[in-house]
N, C-alpha and C positions, 0 to 999 in steps of 0.2 A: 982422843977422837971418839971414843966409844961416851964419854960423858956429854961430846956436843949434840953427839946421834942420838942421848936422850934426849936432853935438851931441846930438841929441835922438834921433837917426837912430841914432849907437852906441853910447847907454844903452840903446835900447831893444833892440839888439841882442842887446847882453850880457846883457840882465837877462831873454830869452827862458828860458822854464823849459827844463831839462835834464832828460833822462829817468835816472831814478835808481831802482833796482829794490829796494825797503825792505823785509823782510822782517817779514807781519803776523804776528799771532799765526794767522789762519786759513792761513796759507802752509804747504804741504807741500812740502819738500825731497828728488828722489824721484832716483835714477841709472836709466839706464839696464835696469839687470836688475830693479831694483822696479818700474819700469812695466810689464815682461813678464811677471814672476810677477804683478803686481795683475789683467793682464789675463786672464794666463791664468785665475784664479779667478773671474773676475767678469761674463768679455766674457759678453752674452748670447749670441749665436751656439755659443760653449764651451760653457753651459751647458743649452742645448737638446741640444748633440750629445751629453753625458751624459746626460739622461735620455731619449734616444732609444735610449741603450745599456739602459739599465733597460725601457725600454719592451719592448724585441726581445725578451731575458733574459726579460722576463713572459709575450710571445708564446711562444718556447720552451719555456720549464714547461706552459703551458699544453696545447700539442702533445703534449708528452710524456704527460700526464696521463694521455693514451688509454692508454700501458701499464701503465698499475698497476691492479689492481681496481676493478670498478665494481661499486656497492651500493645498490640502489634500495630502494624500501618502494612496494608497489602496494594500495590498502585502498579498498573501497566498501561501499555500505547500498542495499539494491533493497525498495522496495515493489511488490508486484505488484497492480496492483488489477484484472486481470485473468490467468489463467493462470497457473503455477505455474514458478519456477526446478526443481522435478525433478518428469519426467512419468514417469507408472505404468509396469508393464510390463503392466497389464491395461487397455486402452482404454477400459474400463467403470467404471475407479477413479478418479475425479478427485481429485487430491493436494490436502491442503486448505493447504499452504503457500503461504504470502505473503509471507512476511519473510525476506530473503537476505543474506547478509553476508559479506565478505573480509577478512582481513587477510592480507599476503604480502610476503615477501620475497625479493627476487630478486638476485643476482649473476655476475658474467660476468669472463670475461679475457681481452685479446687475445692469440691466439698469435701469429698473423700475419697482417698487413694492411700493405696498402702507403702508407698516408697515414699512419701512425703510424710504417714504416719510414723515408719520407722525412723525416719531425720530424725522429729521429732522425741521422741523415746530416748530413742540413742542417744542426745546431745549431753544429758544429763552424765551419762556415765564417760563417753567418751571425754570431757573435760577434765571431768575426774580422773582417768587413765593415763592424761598427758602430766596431768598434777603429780599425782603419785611418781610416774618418771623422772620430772625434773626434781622430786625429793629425795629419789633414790639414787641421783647423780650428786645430790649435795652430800648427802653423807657416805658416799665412798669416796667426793674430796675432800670432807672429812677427816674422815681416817686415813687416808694414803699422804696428806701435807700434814698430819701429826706425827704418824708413823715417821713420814721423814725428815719432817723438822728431828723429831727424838733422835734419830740415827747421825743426823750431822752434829747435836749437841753430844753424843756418845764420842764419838771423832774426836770432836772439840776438848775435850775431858779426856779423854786420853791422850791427847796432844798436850795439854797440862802437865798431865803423872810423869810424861817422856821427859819435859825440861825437868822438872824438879827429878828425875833421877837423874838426867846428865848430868847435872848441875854437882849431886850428888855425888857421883861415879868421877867428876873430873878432881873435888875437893878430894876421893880416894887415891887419886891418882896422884894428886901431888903428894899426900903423906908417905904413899907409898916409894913415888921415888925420891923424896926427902929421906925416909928413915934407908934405902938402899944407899944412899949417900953416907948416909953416916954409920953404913956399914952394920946396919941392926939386924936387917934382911938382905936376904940375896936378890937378885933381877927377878926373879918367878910372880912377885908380888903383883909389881906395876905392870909386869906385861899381861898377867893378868888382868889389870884393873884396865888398859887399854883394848883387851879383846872385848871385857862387857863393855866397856863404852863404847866403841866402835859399832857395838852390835846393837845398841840402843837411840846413835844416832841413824845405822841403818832402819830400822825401827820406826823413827820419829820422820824420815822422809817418808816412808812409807804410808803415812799415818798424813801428813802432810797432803800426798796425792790424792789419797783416798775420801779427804776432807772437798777436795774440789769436785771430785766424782758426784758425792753424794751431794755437794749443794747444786750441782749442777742439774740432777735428777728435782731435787726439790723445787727448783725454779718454773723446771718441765711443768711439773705438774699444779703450781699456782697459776699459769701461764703468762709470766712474766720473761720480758726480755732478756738471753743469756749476756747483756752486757753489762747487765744489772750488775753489783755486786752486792749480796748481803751479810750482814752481820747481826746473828741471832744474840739476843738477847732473852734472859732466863733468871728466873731464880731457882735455885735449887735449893731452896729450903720452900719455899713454892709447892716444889714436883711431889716432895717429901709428902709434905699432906695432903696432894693431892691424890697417891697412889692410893690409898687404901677406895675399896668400895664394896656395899651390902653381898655377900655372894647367898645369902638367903634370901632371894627374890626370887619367887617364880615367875618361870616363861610363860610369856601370853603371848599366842601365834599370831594374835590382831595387832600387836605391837609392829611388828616385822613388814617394813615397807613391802618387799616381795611375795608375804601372803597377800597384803592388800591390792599387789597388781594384778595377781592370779583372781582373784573373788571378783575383781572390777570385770579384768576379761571373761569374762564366767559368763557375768550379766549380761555383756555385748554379745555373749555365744546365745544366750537364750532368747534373747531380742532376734536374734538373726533366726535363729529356730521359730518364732513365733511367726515373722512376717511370712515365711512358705506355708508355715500352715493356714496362716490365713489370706493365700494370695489368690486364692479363688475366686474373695468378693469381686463383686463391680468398681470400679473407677467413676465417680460420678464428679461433670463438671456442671456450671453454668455458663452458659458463651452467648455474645452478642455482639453485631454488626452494624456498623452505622456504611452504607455506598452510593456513591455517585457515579452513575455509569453517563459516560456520553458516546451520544453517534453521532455521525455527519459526514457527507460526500466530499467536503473539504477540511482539511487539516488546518483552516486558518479559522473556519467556523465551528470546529470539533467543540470549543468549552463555551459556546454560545448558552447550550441548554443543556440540562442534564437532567436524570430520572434518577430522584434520590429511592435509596430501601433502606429500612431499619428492622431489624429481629433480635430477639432476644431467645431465650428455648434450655435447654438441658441436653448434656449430652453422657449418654449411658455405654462405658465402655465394658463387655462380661467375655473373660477368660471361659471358654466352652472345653476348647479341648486343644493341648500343648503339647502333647507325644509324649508325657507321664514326666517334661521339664520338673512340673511343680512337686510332683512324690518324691523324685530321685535330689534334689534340692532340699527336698525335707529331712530325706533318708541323712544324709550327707551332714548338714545344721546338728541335727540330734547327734550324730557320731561326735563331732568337733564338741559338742557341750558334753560329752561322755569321756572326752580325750582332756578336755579340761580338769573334769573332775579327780582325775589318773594326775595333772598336777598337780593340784594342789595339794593330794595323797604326798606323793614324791617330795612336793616344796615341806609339808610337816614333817613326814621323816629329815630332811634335809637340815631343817632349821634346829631341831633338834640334837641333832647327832653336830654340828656347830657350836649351840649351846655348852654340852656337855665338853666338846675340846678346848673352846677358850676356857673355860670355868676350872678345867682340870691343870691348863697354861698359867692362868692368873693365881690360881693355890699354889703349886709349887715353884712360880716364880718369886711371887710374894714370900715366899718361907724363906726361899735360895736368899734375896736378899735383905732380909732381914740377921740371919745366919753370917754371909759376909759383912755385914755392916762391923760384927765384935771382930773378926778377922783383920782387919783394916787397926782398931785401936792396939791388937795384940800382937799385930805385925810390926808398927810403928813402935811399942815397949820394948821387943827384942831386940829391932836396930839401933835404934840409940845406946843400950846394954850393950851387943856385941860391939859398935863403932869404938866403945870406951875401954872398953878389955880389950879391943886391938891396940888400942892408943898404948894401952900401960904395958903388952905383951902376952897378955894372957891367953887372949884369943887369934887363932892363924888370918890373915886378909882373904885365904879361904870360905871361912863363917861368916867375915866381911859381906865376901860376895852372896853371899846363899841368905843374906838376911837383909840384903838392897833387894833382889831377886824377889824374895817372899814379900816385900812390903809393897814393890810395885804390882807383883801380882792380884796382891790384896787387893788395892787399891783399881787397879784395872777391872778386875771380875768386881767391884762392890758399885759402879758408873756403870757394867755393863749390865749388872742385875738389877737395877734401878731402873733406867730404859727400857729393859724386857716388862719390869713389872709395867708399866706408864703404855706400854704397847699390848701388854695382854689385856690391859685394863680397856683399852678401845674395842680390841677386837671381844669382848665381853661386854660389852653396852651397845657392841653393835650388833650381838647374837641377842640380847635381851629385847633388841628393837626403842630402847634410850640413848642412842647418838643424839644427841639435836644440833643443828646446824647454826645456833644462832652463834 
């Protein structure tokens, strides 16, 4: 009984399903730069920042508007049912009209005006400011659909290491209860070699889950349907040379999307500071009139005749006195460009002291794995040595175990310090203000 109850122990073992990654007909096979370009087209957050560009660009014309001519049509109909639209020049003569009418046309031009000067000015920067935004949403989808592309291939490669130790741990399993068979070893071997397997298929589900988590997050953030399925594709001897990068670069603060939104807004702080100071000028327009007035005692003879007018002229509008609106406006502008300049302060300290934390991430990531990489070759020497001193008896299934153990761990931390290095390396191009988005 007790030989069936092994038996039974490592068919079932062996006959545990394997994770196998079958390519459906719904499977998308995507690299690295197609999840950036997808996202970049599709992330909603991207696609709000453009049509926030559209939106300003509307605001803008629309400011401008006020320079180009204006051209009204002023028209009414008056019945008088008492009194007369034109009184006598003789007090004694009551006008017997009662029916009044307009038609008019009116038009004006700005010459100068200060809120249609400010449009003006402003357009320049403000385009600029929605630019800069929609740049500074591409490279943080950037970096967060690399970031997590790397974290689901991290997954993925440890979900690798898991089968080849199963794989490993079950062929221990059999010698081990093959040589209890023939009576070399006692039970302690295999039921060991059944608790690390167990504990490694716990493991690999786990790792399994985790894999859907994270590409589920990656999806989020390309903005692609969660019906999707993807399957990332990579090279890893690719990553390899792509990890290293210059870390003798100096920072340059103009690099840095975020100094350039700050200095843009500066400009619009200054701009808006200018116009109070200079809102005292006059308003000068040109206006002119084309009308046709009619009168008449009857409303069927009203458009018989009419008395055309036409004028043209200037109109001079002067701010005298506003109850101190335009000083406390000014007071106010000046502060906001003062409150600005405190960011930009904050944003150099800021960029800075980022600089200096990826930079310190990326040197001791990059050592870390490089360091692991001979741990991996001299982990893999030992196991093969001990598995063969076990075979001939030399070594306990003990050492067995502690040198599968050490080779997967090798191997686990050498995919997980490669990932780290490939992610310090983003967030280090994205402190130097060198992400580019293409």
């Amino acid at each position: 009984m007790k030989k069936i109850y092994l038996l039974v122990i490592v068919n079932l073992t062996f006959c545990l399903p394997k994770v196998v990654f079958a390519q459906s007909s719904s499977d998308t096979v995507v690299t690295l730069k197609q999840c950036i370009g997808f996202a970049l087209r599709n992330q909603p957050v991207l696609r709000q920042a453009e049509i926030d560009e559209q939106i300003n660009e509307r605001n803008i014309r629309i400011s401008l508007a006020d320079w180009l001519p204006q051209l009204n049509s002023s028209n009414e109909y008056l019945h008088y049912f008492k009194g007369s639209p034109v009184t006598s020049a003789n007090p004694a003569v009551v006008s017997p009209i009662n029916e009044y009418s307009s038609l008019g046309l009116q038009a004006s031009q700005v010459i100068y005006n200060n809120d249609v000067l400010l449009a003006a000015k402003s357009a320049k920067y403000s385009r600029l400011y929605y630019k800069q935004n929609t740049v500074s949403s591409q490279i943080n989808v950037v970096s967060d659909v690399s970031k997590a592309f790397f974290d689901v291939l991290l997954s993925e490669k440890q979900l690798d290491i898991l089968n080849e130790d199963i794989i490993r741990l079950q062929r221990s399993l059999k010698d081990a209860y093959n040589r209890y068979l023939a009576g070399v070893v006692d039970k302690t071997d295999y039921k060991q070699a059944t608790i690390a397997l167990n504990n490694s298929i716990a493991t690999r589900k786990q790792t399994q889950e985790a894999i859907k988590s994270k590409s589920a997050y990656l999806k989020q953030i390309m903005g692609i349907g969660a019906d999707k399925n993807l399957l990332l594709s990579y090279d890893s001897t690719h990553y390899v040379s792509e990890a290293s990068i210059d870390t003798n670069q100096q920072l340059n603060y103009n690099n840095r999307i975020e100094y350039q939104l700050l200095q843009t807004s500066k400009s619009l702080q200054n701009l808006n500071a200018q116009y109070y100071k200079w809102s005292f000028l006059p308003s000068i327009s040109a206006v002119g009139a084309y009308d046709l007035i009619y009168l008449n005692t009857k409303f069927s003879n009203l458009y018989n005749n009419n008395y055309p007018s036409l004028y043209a002229g200037l109109t001079l509008s002067f701010p005298i006195f506003t109850g101190t609106k335009r000083l406390q406006n000014l007071s106010k502008a000046r502060l906001q460009v003062d409150r600005a300049d405190l960011d930009v302060v904050n944003s150099v300290n800021t960029i800075n002291t980022e600089y200096v934390q990826a930079l310190a991430d990326y040197k001791s990531n990059y050592t870390n794995w490089q360091l692991l990489n001979q741990n991996v070759s001299l982990a893999k020497d030992v196991y093969k040595v001990v598995s063969l001193q076990y075979r001939e008896g030399i070594k306990t299934y003990l050492d067995v175990i502690v040198a599968q153990s050490d080779l997967r761990t090798a191997e686990l931390n050498y995919y997980n310090a490669l990932f780290q290095v490939l992610s310090s390396k983003i967030d280090l191009e994205k402190a130097l203000g060198i992400l580019t988005v293409q």
